[in-house]
C-alpha positions in Angstrom: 0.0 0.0 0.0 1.3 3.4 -1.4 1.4 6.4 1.0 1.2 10.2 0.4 4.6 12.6 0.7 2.9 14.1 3.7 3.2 10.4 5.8 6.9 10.7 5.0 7.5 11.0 8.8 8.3 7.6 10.5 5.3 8.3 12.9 3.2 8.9 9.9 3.6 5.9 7.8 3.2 4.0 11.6 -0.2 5.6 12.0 -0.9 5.0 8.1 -0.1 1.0 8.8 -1.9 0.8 12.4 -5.2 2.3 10.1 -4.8 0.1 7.5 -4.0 -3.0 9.4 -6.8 -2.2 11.9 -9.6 -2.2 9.2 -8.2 -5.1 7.1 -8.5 -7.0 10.1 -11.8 -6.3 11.4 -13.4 -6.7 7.8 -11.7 -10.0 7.4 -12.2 -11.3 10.9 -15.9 -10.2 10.4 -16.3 -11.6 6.7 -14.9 -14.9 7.9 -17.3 -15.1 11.0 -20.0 -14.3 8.6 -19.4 -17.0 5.9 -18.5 -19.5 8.6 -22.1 -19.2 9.7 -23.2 -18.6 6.9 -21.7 -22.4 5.6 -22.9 -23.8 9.0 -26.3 -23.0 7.9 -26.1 -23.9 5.0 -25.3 -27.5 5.8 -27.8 -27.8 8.4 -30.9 -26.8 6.1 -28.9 -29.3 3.6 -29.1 -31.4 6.4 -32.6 -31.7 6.8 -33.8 -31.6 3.3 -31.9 -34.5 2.9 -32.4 -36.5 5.9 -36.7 -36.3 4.6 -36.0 -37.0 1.6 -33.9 -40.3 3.4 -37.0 -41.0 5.8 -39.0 -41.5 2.8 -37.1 -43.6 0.5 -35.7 -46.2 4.1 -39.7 -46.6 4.5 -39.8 -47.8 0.8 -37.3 -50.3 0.9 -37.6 -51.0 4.7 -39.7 -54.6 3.2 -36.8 -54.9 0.8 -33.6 -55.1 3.0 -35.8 -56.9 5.7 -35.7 -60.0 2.8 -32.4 -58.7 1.2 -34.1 -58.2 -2.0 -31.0 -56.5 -3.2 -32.8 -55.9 -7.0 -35.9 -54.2 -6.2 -33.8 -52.2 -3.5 -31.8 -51.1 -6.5 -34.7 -50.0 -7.9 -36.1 -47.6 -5.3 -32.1 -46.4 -5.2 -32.9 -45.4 -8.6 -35.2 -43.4 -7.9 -33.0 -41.2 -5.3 -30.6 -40.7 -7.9 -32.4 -37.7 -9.4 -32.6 -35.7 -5.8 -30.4 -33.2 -6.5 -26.5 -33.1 -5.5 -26.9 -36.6 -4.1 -23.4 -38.3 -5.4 -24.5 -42.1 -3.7 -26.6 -43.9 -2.0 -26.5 -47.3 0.0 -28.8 -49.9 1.9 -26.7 -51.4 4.8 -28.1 -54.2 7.1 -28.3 -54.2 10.8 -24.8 -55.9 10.6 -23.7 -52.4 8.3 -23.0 -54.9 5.5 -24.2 -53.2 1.8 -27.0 -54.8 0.5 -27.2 -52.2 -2.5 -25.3 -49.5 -3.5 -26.2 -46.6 -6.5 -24.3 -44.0 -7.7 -20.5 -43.8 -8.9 -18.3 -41.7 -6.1 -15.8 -43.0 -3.9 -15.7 -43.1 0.1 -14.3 -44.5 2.5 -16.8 -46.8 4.7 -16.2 -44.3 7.8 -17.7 -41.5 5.4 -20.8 -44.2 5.7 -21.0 -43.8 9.2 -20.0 -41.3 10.7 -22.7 -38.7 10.2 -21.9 -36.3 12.3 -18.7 -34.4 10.3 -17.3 -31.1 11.3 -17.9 -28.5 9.1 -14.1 -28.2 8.0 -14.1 -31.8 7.2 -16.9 -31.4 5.2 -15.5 -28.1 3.5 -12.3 -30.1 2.4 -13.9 -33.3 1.3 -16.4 -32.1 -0.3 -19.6 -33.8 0.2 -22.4 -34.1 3.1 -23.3 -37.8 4.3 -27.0 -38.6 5.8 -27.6 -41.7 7.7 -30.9 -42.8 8.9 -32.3 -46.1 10.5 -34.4 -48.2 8.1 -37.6 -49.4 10.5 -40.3 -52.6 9.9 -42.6 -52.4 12.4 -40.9 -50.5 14.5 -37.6 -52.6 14.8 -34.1 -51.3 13.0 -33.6 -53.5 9.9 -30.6 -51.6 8.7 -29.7 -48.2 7.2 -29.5 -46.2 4.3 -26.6 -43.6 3.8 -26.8 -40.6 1.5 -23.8 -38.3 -0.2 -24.3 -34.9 -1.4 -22.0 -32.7 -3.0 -21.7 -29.2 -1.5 -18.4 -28.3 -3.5 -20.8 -25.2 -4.2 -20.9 -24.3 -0.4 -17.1 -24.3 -0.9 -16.7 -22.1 -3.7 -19.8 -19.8 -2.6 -17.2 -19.7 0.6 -13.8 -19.2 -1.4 -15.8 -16.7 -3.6 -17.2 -14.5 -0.8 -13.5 -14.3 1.0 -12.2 -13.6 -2.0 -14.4 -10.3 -2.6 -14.4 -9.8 1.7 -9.9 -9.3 0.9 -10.4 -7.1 -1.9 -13.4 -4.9 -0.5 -11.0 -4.9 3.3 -8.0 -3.6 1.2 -10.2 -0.7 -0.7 -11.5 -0.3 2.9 -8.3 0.4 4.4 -7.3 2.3 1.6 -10.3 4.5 2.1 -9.8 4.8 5.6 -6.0 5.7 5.6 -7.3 8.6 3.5 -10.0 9.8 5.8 -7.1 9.5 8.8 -4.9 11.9 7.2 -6.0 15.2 8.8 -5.8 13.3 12.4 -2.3 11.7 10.8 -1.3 15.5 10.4 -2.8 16.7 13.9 -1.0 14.3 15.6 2.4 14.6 13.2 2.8 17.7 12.9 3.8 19.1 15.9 6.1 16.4 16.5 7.4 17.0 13.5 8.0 20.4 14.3 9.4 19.0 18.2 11.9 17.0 16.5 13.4 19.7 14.0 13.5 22.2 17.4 15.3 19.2 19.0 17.7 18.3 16.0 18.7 22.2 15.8 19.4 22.3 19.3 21.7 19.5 19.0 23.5 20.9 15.7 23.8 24.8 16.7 23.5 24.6 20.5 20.6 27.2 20.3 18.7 26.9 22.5 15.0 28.8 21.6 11.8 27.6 22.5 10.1 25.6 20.2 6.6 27.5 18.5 4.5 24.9 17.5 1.0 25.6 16.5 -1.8 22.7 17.0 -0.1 20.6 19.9 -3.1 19.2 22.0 -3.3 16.6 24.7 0.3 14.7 25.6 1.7 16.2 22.5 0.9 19.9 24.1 2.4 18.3 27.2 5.3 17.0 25.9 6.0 20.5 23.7 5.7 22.9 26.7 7.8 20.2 28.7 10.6 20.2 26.0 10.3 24.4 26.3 10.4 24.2 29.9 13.5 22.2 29.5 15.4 24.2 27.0 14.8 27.1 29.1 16.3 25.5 31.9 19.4 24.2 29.5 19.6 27.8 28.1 19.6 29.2 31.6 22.5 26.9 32.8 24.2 27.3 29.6 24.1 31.0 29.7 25.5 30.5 33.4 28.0 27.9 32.5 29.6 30.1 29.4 30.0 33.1 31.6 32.1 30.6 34.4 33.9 29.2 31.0 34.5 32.6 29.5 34.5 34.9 32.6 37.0 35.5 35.4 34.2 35.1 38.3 36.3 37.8 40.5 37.2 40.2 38.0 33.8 39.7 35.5 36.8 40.4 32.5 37.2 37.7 30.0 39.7 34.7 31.0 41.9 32.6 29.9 40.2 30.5 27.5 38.2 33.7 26.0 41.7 35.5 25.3 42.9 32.6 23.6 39.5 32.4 21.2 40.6 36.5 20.5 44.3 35.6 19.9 42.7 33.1 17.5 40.1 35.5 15.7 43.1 37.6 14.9 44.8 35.1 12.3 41.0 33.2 11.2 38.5 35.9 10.5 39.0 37.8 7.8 36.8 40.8 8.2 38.9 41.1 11.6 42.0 43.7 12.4 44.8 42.9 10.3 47.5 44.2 13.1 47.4 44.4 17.0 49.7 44.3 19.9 49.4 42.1 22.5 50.6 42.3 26.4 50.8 40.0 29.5 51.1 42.0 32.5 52.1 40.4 35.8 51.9 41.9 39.0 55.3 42.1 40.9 55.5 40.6 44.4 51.6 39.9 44.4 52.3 36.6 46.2 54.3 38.3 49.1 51.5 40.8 49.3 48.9 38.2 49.3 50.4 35.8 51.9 51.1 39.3 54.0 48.0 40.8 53.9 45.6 37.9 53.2 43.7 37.0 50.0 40.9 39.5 50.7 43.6 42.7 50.1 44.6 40.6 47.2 41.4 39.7 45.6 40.7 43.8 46.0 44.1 44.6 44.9 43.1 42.4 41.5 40.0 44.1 41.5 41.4 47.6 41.4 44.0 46.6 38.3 41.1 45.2 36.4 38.8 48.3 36.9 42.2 50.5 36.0 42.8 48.5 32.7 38.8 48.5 31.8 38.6 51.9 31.8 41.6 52.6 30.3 40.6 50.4 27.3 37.7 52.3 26.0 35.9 50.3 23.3 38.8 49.4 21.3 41.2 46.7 23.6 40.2 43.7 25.4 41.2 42.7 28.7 41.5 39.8 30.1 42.6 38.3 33.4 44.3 35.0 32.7 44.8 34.0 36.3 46.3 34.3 39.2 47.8 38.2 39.2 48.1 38.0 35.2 46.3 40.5 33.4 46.0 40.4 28.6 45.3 43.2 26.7 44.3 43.0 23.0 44.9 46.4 21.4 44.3 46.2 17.8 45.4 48.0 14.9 48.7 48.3 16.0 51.3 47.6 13.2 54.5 48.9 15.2 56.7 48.4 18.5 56.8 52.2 18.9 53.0 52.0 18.3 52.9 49.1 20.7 54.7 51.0 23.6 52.9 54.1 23.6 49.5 52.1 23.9 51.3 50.0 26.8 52.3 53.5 28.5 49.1 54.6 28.7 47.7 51.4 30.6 51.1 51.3 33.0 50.4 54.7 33.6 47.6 53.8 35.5 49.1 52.1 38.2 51.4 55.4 38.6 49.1 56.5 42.0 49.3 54.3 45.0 46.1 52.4 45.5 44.5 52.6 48.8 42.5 48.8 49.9 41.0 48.8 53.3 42.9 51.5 55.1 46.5 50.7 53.3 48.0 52.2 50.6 49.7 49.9 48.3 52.2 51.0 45.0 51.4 48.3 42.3 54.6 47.5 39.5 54.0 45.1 36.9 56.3 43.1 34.4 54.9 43.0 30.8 55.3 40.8 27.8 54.6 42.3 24.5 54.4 41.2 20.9 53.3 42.3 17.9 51.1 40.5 15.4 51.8 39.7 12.7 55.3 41.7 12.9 56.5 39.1 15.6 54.1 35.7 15.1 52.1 34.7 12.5 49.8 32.2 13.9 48.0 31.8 17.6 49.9 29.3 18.8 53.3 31.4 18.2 51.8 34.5 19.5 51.1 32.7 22.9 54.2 31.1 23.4 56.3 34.4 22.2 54.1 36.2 24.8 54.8 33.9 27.6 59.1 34.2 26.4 58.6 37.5 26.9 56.9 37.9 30.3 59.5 35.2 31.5 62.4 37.4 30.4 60.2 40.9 31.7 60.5 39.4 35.2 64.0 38.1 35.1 65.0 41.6 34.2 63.1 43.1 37.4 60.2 44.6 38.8 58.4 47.1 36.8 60.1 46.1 33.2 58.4 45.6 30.0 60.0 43.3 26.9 58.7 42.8 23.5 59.7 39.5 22.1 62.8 39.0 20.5 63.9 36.1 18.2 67.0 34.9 21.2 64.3 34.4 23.5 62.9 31.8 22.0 66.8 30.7 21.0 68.0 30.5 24.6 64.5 28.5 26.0 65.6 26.1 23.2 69.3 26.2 24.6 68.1 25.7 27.7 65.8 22.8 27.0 69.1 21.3 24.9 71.2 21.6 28.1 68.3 20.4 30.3 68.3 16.8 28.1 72.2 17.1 27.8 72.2 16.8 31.9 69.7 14.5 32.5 72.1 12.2 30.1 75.0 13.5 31.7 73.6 12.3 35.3 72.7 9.3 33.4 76.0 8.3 31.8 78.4 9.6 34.9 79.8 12.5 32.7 79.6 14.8 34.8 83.1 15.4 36.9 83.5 16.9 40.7 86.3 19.3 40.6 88.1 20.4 44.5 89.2 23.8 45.3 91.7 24.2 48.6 90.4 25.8 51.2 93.8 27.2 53.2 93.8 28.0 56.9 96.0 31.6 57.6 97.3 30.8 60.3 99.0 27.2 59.6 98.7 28.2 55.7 98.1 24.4 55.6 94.9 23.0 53.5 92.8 22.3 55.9 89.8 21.2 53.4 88.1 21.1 50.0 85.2 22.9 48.1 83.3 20.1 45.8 82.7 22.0 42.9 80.5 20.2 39.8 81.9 20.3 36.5 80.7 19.2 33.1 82.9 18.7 30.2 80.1 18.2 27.4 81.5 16.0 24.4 80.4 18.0 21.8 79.7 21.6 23.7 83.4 21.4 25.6 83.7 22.8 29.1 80.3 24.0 30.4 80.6 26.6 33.3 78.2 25.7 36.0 77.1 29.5 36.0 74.9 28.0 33.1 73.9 25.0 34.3 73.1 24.6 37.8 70.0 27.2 36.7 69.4 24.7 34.6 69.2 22.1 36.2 67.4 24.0 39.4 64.7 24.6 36.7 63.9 21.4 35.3 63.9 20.0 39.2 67.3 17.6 38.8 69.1 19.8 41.0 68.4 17.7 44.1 69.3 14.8 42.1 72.8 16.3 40.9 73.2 17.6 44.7 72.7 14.3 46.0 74.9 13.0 43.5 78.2 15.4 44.1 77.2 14.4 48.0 78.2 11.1 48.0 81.3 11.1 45.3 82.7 13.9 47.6 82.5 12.1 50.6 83.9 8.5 48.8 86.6 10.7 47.8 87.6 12.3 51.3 87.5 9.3 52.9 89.7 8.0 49.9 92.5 10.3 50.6 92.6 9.6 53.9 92.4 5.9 53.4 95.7 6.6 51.2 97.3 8.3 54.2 96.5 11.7 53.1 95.9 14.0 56.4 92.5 14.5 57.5 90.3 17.2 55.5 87.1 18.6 54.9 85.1 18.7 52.6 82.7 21.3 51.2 79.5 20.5 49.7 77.2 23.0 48.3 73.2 21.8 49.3 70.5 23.3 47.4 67.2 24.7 48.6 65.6 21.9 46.9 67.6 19.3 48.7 67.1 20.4 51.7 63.2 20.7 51.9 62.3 17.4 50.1 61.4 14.8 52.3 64.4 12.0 53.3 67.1 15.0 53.4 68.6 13.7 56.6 68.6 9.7 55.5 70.8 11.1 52.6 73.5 12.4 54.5 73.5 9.6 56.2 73.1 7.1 53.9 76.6 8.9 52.0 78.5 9.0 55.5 77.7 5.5 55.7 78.5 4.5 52.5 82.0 5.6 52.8 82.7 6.0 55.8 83.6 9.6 56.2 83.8 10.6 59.5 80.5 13.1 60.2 83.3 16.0 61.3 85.4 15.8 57.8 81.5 17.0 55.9 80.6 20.8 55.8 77.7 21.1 54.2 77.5 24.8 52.7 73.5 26.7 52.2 73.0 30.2 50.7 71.1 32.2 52.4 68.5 32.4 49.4 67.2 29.1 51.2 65.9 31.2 53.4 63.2 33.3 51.1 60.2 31.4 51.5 61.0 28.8 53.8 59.9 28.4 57.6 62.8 29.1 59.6 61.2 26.8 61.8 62.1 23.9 59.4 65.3 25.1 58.3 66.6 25.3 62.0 65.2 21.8 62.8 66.9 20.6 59.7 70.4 22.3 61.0 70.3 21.2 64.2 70.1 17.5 63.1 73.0 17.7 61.4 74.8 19.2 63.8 73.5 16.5 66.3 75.1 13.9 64.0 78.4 15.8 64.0 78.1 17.1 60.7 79.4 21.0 59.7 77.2 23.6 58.3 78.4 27.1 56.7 76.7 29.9 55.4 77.4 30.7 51.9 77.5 33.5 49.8 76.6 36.0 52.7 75.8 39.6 52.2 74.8 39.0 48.5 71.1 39.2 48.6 69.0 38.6 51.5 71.5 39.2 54.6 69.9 39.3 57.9 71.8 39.2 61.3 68.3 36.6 62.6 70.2 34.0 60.5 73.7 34.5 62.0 72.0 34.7 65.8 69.0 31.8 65.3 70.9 29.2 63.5 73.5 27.0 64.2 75.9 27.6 61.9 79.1 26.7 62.3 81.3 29.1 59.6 80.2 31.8 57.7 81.8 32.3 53.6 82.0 35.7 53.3 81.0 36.7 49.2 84.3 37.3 47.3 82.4 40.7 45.9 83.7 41.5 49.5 86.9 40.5 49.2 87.6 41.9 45.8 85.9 44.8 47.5 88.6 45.9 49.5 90.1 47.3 47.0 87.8 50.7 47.3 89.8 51.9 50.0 89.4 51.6 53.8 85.3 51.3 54.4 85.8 48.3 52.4 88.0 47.1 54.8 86.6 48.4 58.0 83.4 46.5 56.7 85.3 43.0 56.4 86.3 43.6 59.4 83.3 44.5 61.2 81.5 40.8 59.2 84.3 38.9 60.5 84.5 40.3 64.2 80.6 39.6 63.9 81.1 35.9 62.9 83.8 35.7 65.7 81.6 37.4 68.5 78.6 34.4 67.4 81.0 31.7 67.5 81.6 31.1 63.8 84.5 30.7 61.7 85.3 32.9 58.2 85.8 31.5 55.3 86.8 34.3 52.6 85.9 33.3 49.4 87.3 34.4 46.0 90.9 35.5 46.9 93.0 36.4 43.5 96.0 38.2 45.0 98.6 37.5 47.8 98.0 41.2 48.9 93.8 40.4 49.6 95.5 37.0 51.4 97.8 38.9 53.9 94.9 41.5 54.0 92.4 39.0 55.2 95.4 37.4 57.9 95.5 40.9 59.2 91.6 41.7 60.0 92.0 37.8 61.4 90.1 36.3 59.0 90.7 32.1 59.7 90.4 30.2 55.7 90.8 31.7 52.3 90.2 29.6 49.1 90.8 31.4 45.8 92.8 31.4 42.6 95.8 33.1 44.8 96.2 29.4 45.8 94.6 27.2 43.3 91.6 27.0 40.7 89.3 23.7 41.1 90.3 20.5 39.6 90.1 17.2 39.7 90.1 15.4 42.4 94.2 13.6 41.9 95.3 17.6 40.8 93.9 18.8 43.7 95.9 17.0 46.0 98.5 17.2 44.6 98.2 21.5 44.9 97.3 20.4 48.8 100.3 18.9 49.1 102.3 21.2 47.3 101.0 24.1 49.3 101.5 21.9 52.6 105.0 21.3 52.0 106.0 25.1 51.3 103.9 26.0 54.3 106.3 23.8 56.2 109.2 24.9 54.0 108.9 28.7 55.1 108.2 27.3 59.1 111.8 25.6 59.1 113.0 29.0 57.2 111.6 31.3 60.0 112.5 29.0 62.5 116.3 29.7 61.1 
């Protein structure tokens, strides 16, 4: 069955069938019913006819079969013959045994008697049989069986389900017509539901489906798919401005600035040119842990508002987390364009900004770039930004870089070196050079420095001024610390296993070492590994360990290693973050005083008064001075004089490896006890 364009709709041709199916079934099941009773009845009137028309002919012959006068039985049989649709007739004794027969069809003898045939067994065989008693005198002499054909009945039957099939199929026909307007009632508004739903799905927008018509569940289901959607638009509404938005700032974030950084190279009908700045605020983490994070969410408030209404219409800002701050300025096709846009917004931040009673002075470092002078896709305009607000905060507070090509040049260097140590640790390339430390008033050795060195087999001699950043950065430092911990105790305790005097030796710990967890199980684990006596290890720390750390920690840490009998110096002082707490609170044991110092003496007599002053300070807190970076004899017999008690510099001997180093300690040894036996002359 053929369907119109208008049931194109799965639930339309479903409705269409249902229809169709429906009537087709009821007119069949009906017809059937009908001509079922209709044969029934049939074949009873048959029936009855017959069964007189039997009466009459088993009284005629009832004299006959009594004598089993088969002939003139015959003849009466005759007679039958011309009733119509009779096919045969038979006279059957009381025993059932045929005394005369007439007529030329077949049957089987139960046909004969058995009388009483459903009317499907008479349908398929064809015929109707009628017995009846044959009575003399009241008494049962036999029986007389009659066949009639009623292969009419059948094709009357075959006939009238034949038309019933054709006139149920028009009929269904005719009806899926006449459904069509209900098809469309009921169709169209879920047609109409499902094209809402399907461009929902393929634009994500989410408006609220007008459909004309809808009644019953269909208007329920329609204002419960709008009642949805507006709940999904809601949310999504919400969930974009979380995804898009900075929740504390309401500017655009991270992920938004990227999609603008984007627009830039893909739209066409966008700006051709624009500059582009990361600005980070300096120190904001020292203000924020000082102050608490309400002054600093305020403080991040305040540079947002600054920047908004600096921008005008024309830049973006963004905040991209944490204290960093984007702006998109665009039409900008020059750095000197580029800078006097960035003054304007730096400018800004000129006036102190008062949160909460205090007045605070805000600096930030800025990375710039120009696009597409400086990057000519997204991806290279992020990462050229980030170079550049890297290098902006090296330089200081308060600076500004725009990208330059050796940024990106030295991040690959560094990343080249960082792979080249991590196979240097790997393959034990890496050497341990030792540097005499020389006490002034035996002008004996009286220990080492352990100083890494790495002699790359392509690159040459690698100064560790390049390095050890290196490797601080990329986190290995601990693991190259630990490393040059145990060689250079294995190697004191080897020179003293040789017969070599006693020495110390000096091992610079980073501030990674120290804090990681298992510090202390280190230095023990490489004083028992070689079996360095806990006195012969100084273990030197600058005093940027300090910055950031708990003292608490850091004092704990020191006094378990002097409770094992291990040394501790502090290194580098006066450099950076002095502070007489850290001579008084912790143990220290010497204190290396920066060879800028030394060399400083030089400037005339407050240089040396201030040596002085550090090392009658160190003296006074129980500590003895190492002076570092001596090039000269004249700095050596200086230091001697203001009673300094070690010097270690090039005046006595560079670094090197650990059998040339001896060798130097020995050599200086013997002429210390050269020019003893000469003064003792």
């Amino acid at each position: 069955m053929k369907f119109g364009k208008s049931d194109s709709t799965g639930i339309g041709r479903r409705i269409a069938k249902l229809v169709a199916y429906s009537v087709f079934a009821a007119m069949i099941i009906l017809a059937v019913l009908l001509s079922v009773l209709q044969v029934k009845e049939t074949f009873e009137s048959k029936r009855a006819g017959l069964e007189a028309t039997a009466f009459v002919f088993a009284s005629a012959i009832a004299d006959h079969v009594e004598t089993r006068n088969s002939s003139e039985i015959q003849r009466v049989l005759r007679s039958v013959a011309r009733v119509p649709s009779v096919l045969n007739a038979a006279a059957l004794d009381r025993t059932g045994v045929t005394i005369a027969q007439m007529g030329n069809a077949t049957f089987l003898r139960s046909d004969l008697i058995n009388s009483n045939q459903s009317t499907l067994e008479m349908l398929t065989k064809g015929f109707l049989p009628i017995s009846v008693d044959i009575r003399r005198g009241g008494e049962v002499v036999g029986s007389l069986v009659l066949l009639a054909d009623v292969s009419e009945v059948r094709f009357h039957l075959l006939w009238n389900l034949m038309t019933t099939i054709l006139g149920s199929l028009v009929a269904a026909g005719f009806a899926v017509q006449i459904s069509r307007p209900l098809q469309r009632k009921i169709t169209a508004p879920l047609v109409a539901l499902t094209k809402a739903i399907t461009k929902v799905r393929d634009t994500r927008s989410f408006e609220v489906a007008n459909i004309e018509g809808a009644q019953g569940e269909t208007k329920v289901l329609v204002e419960s798919f709008n009642g949805m959607i507006d709940d999904i638009r809601t949310r999504d509404q919400a969930m974009q401005k979380l995804a898009y938005f900075d929740p504390l700032t309401g500017l655009p974030n991270r992920v938004h600035f990227q999609k603008i950084v984007d627009e830039l190279f893909s739209n066409p009908d966008g700006p051709k040119t624009a500059a582009l700045f990361v600005a980070d605020i300096d120190n904001f983490h020292a203000i924020n842990d000082a102050m608490g994070h309400s002054i600093g969410d305020a403080m991040l408030m305040n540079v947002a508002a600054l920047f908004k209404d600096e921008a005008g219409e024309t830049a973006q800002i963004a905040r991209l987390g944490g204290d960093e701050f984007a702006i998109c300025v665009p039409n900008i096709a020059t750095v000197a364009e580029a800078e006097l846009q960035l003054a304007r917004f730096i400018s800004t931040l000129y006036q102190p900004v008062k949160l909460l009673g205090q007045e605070l002075h805000i600096t930030v470092a800025v990375g710039a770039i120009v696009v597409p002078l400086q990057a000519t896709t997204a991806s290279e305009a992020q990462r050229y930004l980030n170079l550049a607000l890297h290098e902006a905060k090296n330089l200081g507070a308060g600076r500004v870089c725009f990208y330059r090509q050796e940024l990106a040049e030295n991040i690959k260097v560094e990343a080249e070196l960082a792979q080249g140590l991590r196979l240097a640790l790997n393959n034990n390339e890496l050497q341990v050079h030792y540097q005499p430390v020389v006490d002034l008033k035996t002008k004996r050795v009286s220990g080492f420095e352990a100083l890494a060195r790495w002699n790359h087999p392509t690159k040459g001699f690698i100064s560790p001024a390049r390095f050890i950043p290196v490797a601080e950065k990329s986190g290995m430092i601990s693991e190259l610390g630990d490393w040059i911990l145990l060689k250079s105790c294995r190697q004191a305790k080897a020179w003293i296993d040789a017969g070599q005097s006693p020495r110390t030796v000096a091992v610079n710990i980073s501030a990674a070492q120290i804090i990681q967890a298992g510090f202390m199980g280190k230095v023990r684990a490489a004083l028992a590994q070689s079996g360095l006596p806990a006195e012969l290890l100084c273990l030197e720390l600058t005093e940027s360990l300090f910055v950031g750390k708990s003292m608490t920690t850091v004092e704990k840490i020191l006094y378990q290693l002097r409770e094992i009998g291990v040394r501790t110096a502090l290194d580098d002082f006066g450099t950076g973050y002095s502070s007489l707490s850290y001579l008084e609170n912790l143990p220290f044991d010497k204190l290396k005083i920066d060879r800028a110092f030394v060399s400083g003496m030089k400037g005339g007599r407050k240089s040396i008064d201030l040596m002085k002053g550090i090392i009658n300070l160190a003296h006074a807190l129980g500590m003895s001075v190492v002076a570092e970076g001596a090039e000269s004899l004249n700095e050596v017999e200086t230091l001697r004089e203001l009673d300094a008690d070690s010097v270690q510099g090039y005046a006595y001997a560079k670094p090197a490896p650990a059998d040339q180093a001896l060798a130097i300690a020995n050599q200086i040894d013997e002429q210390a006890s050269y020019k003893n036996v000469a003064n003792l002359r």
